[in-house]
LOSETI-644736 format. One record per atom (N, C-alpha, C): residue in three letters; x, z, y. Coordinates in steps of 0.02 Angstrom, whole numbers, padded with zeros to 5 digits, always signed. Example, Ala and Ser with C-alpha at 12.3 -4.5 7.8 and 13.67 -1.06 7.14 Angstrom:
<sites>
ALA+00660+00390-00284 ALA+00615+00390-00225 ALA+00660+00390-00165 SER+00642+00354-00112 SER+00684+00357-00053 SER+00645+00394+00002 
</sites>
This chain:
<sites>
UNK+01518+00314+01084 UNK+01537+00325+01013 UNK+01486+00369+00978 UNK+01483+00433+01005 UNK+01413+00465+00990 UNK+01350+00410+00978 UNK+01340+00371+01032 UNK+01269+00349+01024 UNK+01268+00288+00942 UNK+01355+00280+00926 UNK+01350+00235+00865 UNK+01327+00266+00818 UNK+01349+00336+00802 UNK+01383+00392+00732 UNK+01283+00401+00736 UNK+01258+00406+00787 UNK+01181+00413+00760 UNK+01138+00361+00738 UNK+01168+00287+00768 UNK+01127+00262+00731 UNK+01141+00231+00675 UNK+01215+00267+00658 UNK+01227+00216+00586 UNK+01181+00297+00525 UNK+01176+00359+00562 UNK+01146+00405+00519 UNK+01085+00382+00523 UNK+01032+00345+00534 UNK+00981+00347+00555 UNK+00957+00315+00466 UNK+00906+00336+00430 UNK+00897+00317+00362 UNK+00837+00259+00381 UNK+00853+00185+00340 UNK+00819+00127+00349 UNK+00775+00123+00303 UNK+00707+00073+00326 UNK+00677+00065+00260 UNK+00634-00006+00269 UNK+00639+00003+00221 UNK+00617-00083+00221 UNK+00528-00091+00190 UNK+00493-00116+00211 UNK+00412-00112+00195 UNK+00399-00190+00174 UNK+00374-00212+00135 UNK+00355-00259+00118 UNK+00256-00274+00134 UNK+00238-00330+00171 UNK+00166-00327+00189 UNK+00171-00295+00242 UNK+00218-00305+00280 UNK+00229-00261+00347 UNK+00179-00258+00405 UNK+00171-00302+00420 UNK+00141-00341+00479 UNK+00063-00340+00501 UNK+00011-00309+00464 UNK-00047-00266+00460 UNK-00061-00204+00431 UNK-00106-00186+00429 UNK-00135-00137+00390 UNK-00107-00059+00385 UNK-00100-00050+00322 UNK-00057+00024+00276 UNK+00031-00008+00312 UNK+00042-00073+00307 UNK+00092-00088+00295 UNK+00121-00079+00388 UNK+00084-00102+00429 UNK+00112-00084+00491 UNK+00103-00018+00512 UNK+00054+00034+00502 UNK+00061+00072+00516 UNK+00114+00131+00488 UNK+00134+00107+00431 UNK+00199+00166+00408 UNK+00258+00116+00452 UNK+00256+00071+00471 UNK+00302+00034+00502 UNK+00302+00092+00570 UNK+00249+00076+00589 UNK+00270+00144+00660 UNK+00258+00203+00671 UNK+00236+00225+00604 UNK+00243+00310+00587 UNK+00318+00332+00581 UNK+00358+00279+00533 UNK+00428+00289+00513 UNK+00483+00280+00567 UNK+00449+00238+00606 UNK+00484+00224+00670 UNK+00499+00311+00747 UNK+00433+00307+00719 UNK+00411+00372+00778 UNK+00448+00453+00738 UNK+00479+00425+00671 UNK+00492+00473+00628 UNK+00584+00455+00632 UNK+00593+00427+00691 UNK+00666+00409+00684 UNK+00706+00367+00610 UNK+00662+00312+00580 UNK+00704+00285+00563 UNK+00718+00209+00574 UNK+00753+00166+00561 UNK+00752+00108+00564 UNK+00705+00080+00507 UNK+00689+00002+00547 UNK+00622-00032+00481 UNK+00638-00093+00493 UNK+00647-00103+00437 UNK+00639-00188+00422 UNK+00561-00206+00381 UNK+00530-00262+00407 UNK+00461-00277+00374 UNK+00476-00343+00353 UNK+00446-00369+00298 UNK+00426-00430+00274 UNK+00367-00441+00256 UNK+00348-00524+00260 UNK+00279-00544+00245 UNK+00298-00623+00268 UNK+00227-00642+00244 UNK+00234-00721+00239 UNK+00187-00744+00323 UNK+00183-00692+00373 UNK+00152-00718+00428 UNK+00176-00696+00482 UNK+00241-00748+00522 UNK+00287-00748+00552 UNK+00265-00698+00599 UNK+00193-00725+00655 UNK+00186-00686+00713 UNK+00180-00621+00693 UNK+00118-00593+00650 UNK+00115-00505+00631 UNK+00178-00491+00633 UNK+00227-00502+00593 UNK+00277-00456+00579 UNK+00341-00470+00626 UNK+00333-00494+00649 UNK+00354-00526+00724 UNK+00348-00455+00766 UNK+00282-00462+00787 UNK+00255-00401+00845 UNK+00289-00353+00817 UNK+00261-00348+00759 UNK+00281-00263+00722 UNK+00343-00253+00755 UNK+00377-00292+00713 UNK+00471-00272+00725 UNK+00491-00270+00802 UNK+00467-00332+00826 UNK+00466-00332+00915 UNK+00457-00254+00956 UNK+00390-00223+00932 UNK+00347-00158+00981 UNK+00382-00094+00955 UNK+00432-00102+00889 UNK+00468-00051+00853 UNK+00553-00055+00845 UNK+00580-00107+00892 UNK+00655-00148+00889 UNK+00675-00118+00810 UNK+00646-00160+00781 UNK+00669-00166+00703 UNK+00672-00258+00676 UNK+00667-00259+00628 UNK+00697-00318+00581 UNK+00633-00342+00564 UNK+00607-00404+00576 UNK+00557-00442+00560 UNK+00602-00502+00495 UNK+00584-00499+00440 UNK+00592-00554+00380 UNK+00541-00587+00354 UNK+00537-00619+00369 UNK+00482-00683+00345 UNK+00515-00721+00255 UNK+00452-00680+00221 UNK+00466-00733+00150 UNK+00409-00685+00104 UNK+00401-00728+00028 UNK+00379-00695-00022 UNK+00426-00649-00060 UNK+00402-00586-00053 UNK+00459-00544-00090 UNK+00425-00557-00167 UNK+00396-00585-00191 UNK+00376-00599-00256 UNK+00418-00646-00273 UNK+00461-00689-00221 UNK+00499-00732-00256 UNK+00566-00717-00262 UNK+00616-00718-00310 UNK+00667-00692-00315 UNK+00728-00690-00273 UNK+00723-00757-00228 UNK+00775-00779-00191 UNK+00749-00753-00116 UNK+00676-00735-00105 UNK+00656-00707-00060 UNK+00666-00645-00024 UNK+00671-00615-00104 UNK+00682-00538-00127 UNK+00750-00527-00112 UNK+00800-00560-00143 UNK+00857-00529-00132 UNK+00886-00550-00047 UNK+00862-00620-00008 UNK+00878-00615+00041 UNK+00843-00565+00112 UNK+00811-00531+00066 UNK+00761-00477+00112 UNK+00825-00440+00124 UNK+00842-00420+00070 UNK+00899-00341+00032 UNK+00966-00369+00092 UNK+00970-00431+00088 UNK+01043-00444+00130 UNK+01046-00451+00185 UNK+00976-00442+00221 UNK+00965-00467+00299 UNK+00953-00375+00311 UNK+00929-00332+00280 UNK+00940-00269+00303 UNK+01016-00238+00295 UNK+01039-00254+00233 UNK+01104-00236+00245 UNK+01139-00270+00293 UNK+01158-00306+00314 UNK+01187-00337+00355 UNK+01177-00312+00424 UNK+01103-00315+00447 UNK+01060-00265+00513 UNK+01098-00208+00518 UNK+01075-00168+00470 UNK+01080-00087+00477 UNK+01125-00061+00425 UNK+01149-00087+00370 UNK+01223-00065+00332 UNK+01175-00014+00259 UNK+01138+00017+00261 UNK+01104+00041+00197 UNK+01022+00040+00212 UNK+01010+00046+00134 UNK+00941+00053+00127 UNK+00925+00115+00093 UNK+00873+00161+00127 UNK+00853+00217+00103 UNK+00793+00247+00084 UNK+00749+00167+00094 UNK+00674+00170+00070 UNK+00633+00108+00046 UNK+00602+00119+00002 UNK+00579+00032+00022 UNK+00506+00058-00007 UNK+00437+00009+00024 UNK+00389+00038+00041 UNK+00363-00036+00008 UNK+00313-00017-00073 UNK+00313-00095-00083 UNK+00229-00096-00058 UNK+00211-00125-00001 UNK+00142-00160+00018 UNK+00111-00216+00017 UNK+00153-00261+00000 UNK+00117-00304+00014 UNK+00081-00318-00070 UNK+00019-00345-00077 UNK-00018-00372-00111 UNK-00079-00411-00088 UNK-00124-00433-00142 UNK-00173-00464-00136 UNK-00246-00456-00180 UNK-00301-00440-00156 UNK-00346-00426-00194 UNK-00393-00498-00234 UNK-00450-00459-00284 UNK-00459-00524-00328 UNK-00506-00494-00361 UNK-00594-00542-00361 UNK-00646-00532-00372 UNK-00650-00558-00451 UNK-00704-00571-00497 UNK-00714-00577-00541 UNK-00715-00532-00589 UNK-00755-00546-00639 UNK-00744-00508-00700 UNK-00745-00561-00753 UNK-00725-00539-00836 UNK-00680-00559-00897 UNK-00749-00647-00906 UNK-00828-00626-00873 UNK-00860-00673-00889 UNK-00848-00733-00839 UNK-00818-00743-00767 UNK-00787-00791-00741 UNK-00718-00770-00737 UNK-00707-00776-00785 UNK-00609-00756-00782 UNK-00577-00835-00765 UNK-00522-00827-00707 UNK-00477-00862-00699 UNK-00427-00857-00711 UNK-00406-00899-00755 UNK-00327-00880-00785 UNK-00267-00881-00736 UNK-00286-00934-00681 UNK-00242-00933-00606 UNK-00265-00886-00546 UNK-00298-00887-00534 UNK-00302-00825-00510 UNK-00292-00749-00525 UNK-00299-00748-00584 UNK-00274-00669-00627 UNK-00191-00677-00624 UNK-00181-00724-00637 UNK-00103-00736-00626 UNK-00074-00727-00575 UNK-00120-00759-00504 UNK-00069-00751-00438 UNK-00101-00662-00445 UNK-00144-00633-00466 UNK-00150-00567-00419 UNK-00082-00528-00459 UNK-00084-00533-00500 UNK-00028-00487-00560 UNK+00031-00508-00527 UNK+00071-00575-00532 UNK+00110-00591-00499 UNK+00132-00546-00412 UNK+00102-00573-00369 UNK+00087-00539-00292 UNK+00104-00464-00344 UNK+00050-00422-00339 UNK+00047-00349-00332 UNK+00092-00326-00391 UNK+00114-00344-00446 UNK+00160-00312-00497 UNK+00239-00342-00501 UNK+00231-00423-00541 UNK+00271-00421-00547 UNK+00311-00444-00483 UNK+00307-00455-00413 UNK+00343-00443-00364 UNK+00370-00376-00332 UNK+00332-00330-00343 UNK+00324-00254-00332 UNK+00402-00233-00403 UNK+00404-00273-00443 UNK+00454-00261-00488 UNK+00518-00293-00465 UNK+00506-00357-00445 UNK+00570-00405-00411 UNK+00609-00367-00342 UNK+00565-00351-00297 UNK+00567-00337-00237 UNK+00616-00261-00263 UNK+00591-00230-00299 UNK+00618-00168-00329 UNK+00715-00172-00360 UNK+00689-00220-00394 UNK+00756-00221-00424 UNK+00806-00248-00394 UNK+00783-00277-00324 UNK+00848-00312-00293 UNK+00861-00257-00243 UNK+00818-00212-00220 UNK+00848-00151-00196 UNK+00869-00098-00218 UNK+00869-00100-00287 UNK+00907-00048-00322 UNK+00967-00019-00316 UNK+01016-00055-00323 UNK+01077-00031-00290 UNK+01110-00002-00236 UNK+01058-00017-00183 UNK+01092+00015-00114 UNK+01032+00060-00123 UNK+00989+00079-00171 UNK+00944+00150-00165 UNK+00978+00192-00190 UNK+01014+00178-00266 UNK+01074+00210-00300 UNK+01115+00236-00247 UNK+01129+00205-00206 UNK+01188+00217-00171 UNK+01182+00266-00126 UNK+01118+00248-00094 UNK+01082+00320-00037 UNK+01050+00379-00068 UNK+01031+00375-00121 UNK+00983+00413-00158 UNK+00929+00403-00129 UNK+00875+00353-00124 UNK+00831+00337-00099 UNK+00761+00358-00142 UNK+00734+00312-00124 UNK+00672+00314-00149 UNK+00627+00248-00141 UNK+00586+00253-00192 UNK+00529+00185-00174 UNK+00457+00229-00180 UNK+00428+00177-00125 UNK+00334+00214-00147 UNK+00306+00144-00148 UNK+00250+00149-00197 UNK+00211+00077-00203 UNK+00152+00106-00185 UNK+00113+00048-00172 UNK+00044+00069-00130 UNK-00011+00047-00177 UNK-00028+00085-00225 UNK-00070+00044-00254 UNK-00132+00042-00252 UNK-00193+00101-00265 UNK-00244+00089-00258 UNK-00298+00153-00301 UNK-00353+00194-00281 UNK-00388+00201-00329 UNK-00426+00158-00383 UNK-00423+00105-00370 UNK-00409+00044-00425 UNK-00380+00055-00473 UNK-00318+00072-00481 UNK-00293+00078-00517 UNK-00299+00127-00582 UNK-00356+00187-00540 UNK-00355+00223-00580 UNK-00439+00232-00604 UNK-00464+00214-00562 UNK-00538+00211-00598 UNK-00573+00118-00577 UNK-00617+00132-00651 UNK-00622+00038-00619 UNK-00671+00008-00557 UNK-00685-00019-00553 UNK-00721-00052-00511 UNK-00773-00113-00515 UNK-00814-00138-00497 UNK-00856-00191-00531 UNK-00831-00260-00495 UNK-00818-00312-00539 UNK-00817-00366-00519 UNK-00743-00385-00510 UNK-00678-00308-00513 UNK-00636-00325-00503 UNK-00577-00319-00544 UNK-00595-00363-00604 UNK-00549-00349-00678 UNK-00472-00359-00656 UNK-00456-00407-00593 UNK-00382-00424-00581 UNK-00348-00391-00537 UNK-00386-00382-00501 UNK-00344-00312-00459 UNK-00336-00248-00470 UNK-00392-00204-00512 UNK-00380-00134-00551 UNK-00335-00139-00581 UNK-00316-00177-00636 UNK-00278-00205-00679 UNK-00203-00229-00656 UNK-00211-00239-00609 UNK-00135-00256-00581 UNK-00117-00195-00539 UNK-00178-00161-00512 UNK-00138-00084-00479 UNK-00121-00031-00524 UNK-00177-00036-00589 UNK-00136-00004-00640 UNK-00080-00012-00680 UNK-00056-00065-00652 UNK+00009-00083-00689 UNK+00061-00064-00630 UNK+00051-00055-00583 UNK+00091-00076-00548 UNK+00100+00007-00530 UNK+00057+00049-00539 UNK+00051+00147-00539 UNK+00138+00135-00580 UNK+00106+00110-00665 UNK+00137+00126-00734 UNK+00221+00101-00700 UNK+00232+00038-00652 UNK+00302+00023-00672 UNK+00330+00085-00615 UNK+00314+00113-00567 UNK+00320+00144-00524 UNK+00350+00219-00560 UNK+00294+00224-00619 UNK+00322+00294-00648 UNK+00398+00277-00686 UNK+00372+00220-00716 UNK+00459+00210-00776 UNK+00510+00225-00701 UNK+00505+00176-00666 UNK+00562+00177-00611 UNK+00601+00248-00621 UNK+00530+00298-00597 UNK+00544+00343-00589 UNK+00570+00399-00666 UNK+00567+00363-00698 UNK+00602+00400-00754 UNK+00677+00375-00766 UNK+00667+00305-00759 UNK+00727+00281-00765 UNK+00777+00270-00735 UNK+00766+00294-00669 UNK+00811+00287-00621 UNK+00827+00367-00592 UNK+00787+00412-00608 UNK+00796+00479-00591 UNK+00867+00515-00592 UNK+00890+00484-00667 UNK+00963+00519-00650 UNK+01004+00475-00621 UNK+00988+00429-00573 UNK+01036+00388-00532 UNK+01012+00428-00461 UNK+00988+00481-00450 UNK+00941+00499-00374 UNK+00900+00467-00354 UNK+00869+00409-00388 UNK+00805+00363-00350 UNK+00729+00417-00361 UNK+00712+00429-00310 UNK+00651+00445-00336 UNK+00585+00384-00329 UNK+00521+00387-00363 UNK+00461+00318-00362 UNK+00399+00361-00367 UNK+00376+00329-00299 UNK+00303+00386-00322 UNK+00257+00318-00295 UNK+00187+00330-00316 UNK+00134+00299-00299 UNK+00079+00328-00247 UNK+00057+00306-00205 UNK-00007+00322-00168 UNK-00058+00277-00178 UNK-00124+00313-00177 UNK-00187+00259-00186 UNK-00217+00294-00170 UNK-00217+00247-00116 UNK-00277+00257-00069 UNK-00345+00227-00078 UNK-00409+00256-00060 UNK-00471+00222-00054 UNK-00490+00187-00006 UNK-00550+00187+00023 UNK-00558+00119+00071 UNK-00550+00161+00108 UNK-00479+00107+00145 UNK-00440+00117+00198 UNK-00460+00071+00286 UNK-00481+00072+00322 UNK-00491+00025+00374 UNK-00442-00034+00391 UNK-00411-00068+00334 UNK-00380-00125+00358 UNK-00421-00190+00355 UNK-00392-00227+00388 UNK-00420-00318+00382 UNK-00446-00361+00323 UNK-00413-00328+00269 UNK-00454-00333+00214 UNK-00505-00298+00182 UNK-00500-00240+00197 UNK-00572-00189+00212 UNK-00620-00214+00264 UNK-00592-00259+00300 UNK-00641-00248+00335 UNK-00701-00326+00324 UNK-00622-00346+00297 UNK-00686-00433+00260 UNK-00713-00397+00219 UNK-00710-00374+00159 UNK-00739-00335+00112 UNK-00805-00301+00129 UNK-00818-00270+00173 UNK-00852-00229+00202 UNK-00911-00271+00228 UNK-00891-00357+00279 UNK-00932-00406+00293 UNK-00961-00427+00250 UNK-00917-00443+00187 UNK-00977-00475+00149 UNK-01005-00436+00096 UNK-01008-00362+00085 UNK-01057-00299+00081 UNK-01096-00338+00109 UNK-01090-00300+00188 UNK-01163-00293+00220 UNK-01206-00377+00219 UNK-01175-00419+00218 UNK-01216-00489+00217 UNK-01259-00478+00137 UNK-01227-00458+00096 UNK-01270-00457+00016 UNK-01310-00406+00027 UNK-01305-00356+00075 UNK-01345-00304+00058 UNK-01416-00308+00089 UNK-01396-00348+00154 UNK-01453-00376+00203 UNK-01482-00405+00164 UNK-01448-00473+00126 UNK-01499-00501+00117 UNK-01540-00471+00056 UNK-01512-00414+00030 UNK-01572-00409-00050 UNK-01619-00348+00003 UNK-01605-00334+00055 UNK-01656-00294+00101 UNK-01623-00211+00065 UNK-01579-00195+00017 UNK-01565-00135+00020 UNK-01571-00074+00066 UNK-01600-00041+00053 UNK-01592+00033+00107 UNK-01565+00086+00079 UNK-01483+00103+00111 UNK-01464+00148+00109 UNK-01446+00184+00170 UNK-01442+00277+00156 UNK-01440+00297+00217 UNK-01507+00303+00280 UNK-01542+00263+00246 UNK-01633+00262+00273 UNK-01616+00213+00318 UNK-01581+00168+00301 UNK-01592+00096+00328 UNK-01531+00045+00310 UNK-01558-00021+00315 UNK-01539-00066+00295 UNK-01477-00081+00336 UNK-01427-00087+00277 UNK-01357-00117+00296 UNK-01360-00194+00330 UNK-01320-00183+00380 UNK-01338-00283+00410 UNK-01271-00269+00455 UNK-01235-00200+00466 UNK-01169-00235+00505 UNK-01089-00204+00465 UNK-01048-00219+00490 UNK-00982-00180+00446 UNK-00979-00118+00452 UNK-01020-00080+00487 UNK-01019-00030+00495 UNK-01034+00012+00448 UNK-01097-00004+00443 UNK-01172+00005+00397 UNK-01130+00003+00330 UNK-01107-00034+00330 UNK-01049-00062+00245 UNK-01003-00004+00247 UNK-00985+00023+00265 UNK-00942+00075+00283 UNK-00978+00140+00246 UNK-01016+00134+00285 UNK-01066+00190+00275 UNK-01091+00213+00198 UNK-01118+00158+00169 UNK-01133+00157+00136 UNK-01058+00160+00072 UNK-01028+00116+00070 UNK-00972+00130+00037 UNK-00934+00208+00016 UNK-00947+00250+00081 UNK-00904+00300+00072 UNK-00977+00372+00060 UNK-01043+00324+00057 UNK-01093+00393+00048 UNK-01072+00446-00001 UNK-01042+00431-00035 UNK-01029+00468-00088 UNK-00954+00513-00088 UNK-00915+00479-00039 UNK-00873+00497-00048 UNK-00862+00579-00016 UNK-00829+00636-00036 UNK-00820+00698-00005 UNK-00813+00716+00055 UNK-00793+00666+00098 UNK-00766+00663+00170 UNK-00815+00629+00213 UNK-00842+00590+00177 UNK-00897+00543+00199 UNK-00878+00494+00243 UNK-00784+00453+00231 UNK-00798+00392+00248 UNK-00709+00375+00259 UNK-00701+00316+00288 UNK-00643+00295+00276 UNK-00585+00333+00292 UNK-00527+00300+00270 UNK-00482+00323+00282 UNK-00440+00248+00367 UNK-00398+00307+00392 UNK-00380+00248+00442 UNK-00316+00230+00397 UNK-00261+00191+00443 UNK-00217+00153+00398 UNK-00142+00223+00428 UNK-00143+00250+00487 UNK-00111+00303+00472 UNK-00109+00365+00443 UNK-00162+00375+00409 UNK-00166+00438+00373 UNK-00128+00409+00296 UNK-00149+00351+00282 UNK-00100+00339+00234 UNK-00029+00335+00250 UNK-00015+00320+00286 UNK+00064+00292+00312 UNK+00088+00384+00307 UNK+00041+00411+00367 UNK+00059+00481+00350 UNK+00096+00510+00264 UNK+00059+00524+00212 UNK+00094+00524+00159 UNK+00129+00471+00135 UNK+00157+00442+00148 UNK+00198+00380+00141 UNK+00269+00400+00157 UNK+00258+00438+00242 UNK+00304+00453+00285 UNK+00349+00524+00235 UNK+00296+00573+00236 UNK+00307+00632+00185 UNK+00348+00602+00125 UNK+00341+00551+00074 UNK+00328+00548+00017 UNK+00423+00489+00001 UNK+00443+00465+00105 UNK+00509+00457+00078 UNK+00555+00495+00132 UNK+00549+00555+00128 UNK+00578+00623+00183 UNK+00599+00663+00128 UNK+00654+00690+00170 UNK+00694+00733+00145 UNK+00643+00809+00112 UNK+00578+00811+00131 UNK+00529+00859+00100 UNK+00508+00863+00049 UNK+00513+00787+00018 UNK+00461+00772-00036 UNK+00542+00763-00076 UNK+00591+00784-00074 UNK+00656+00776-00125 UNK+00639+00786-00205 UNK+00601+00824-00213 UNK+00599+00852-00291 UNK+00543+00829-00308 UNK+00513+00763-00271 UNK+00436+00736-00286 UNK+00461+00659-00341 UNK+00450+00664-00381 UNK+00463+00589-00418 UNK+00416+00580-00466 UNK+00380+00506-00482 UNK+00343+00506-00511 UNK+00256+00527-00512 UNK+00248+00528-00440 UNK+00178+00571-00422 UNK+00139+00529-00407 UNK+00092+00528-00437 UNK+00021+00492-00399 UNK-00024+00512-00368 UNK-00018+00499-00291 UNK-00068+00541-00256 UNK-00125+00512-00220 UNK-00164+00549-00231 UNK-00220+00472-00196 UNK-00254+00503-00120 UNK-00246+00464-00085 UNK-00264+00450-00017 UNK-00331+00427-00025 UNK-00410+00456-00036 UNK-00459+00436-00027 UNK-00509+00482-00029 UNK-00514+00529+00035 UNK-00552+00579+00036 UNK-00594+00616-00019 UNK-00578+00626-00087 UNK-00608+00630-00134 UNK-00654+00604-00169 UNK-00650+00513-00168 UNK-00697+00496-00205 UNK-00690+00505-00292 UNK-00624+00499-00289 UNK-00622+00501-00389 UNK-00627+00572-00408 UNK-00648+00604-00372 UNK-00664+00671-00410 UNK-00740+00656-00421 UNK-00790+00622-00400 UNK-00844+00645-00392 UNK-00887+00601-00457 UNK-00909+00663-00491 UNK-00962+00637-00538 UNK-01024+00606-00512 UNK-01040+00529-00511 UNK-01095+00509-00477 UNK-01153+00526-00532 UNK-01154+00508-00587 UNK-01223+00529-00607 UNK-01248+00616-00599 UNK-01206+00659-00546 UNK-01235+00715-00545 UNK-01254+00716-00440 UNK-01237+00664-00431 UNK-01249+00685-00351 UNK-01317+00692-00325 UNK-01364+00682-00391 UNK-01421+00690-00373 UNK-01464+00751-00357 UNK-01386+00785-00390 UNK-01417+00858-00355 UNK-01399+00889-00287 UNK-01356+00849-00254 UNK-01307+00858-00179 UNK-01348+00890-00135 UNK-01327+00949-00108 UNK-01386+00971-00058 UNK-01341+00983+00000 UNK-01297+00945+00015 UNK-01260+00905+00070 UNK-01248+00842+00073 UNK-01306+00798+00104 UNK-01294+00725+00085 UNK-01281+00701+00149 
</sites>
């Protein structure tokens, strides 16, 4: 009887984009943090393992789609009886700028990273009301400073910061709290294609940075984060880490915060690093 009364106390949370990245690793930060996890995503085996190596709730679907969304909300209630977090990760990134603009592609990225991040939200609203929960969205230093080449994804993480704050205004006097993290380049699977086809463009224009020429993911790495304060990536648990903080009973009086996970790159004035006498 004891061993029930703890695990019906045990606070659940549900992660969306579960099954790699930011998204698995708060999966087993939160786990190792005593709570229950349910993950969703559209790729059965990842989120499979996840839930498997963490005896939690594997859901397979698009939480961008509405009927997806709310049968996410009813397969955790049903599991574990409340929801006391929900962790929106999953998205999708998206190259171009306004001079090859795709009107479908700008669409699926907004779609994916906002307005599902809004769907997924509102069908867990009620049982967050109910726990006094909280939501964190994962969005991006994207969101807050731009980037080259990437008009649809800055643009959709900055929207997706903005609905995160209303949440959090608007739901505050119901006990929900909504905060954002954005993180910089983080070492996931999509960092790390990102990073490949860096170093293939960089090889081939013969670039030298660092006093030599980029030619592996490494090198892309390297170069990516020269600037940055820390001088280089972030792993995918140091984010999960504030993630973990950010839906704990610590961070209670935290709503509405945007904190960025990226060793200090947006502080740094690049047209002055030329004076850096720590490079």
């Amino acid at each position: 009887m004891v061993q029930d009364v703890q695990m019906i106390d045990r606070p659940v949370v549900l992660i969306t984009g579960g099954g790699s990245g930011i998204g698995e690793a708060t999966a087993r930060r939160l786990h190792r943090d005593d709570w229950d996890v349910a993950v969703t995503g559209r790729r059965p085996a990842l989120i499979g393992q996840v839930a498997n190596e963490i005896s939690g709730l594997a859901i397979v679907g698009d939480t961008a789609n509405p009927d997806d969304a709310s049968e996410a909300i009813t397969a955790v209630i049903e599991r574990f009886g409340r929801l006391d977090a929900l962790v929106l990760n999953a998205g999708q990134g998206g190259v171009g700028s306004l001079q090859d603009f795709d009107h479908e592609r700008f669409e699926s990225v907004m779609h994916t990273n906002v307005t599902g991040a809004a769907i997924m939200s509102s069908a867990a609203l009620p049982h967050l009301i109910e726990s006094r929960g909280s939501i964190v969205s994962v969005a991006s230093v994207a969101g807050l400073r731009a980037a080259p080449e990437s008009l649809a994804y800055c643009a959709s993480k900055a929207a997706m910061i903005m609905l995160t704050n209303c949440i959090a205004l608007d739901h505050g006097p119901d006990g929900v709290r909504a905060n954002s993290v954005c993180p910089g380049w983080t070492r996931t699977p999509m960092a790390d294609a990102e990073m490949d086809s860096a170093a293939a463009l960089l090889s081939d224009s013969g670039e030298a940075v660092g006093g030599g020429t980029v030619i592996d993911r490494e090198g892309a790495y390297r170069a990516a984060t020269s600037l940055v304060p820390l001088r280089r990536a972030a792993s995918p648990a140091e984010v999960a880490g504030t993630i973990a903080w950010l839906v704990s009973s610590d961070a209670s009086y935290v709503t509405g915060a945007v904190i960025n996970v990226d060793g200090g790159s947006i502080q740094v004035d690049v047209a002055t690093t030329i004076f850096s006498t720590n490079p």
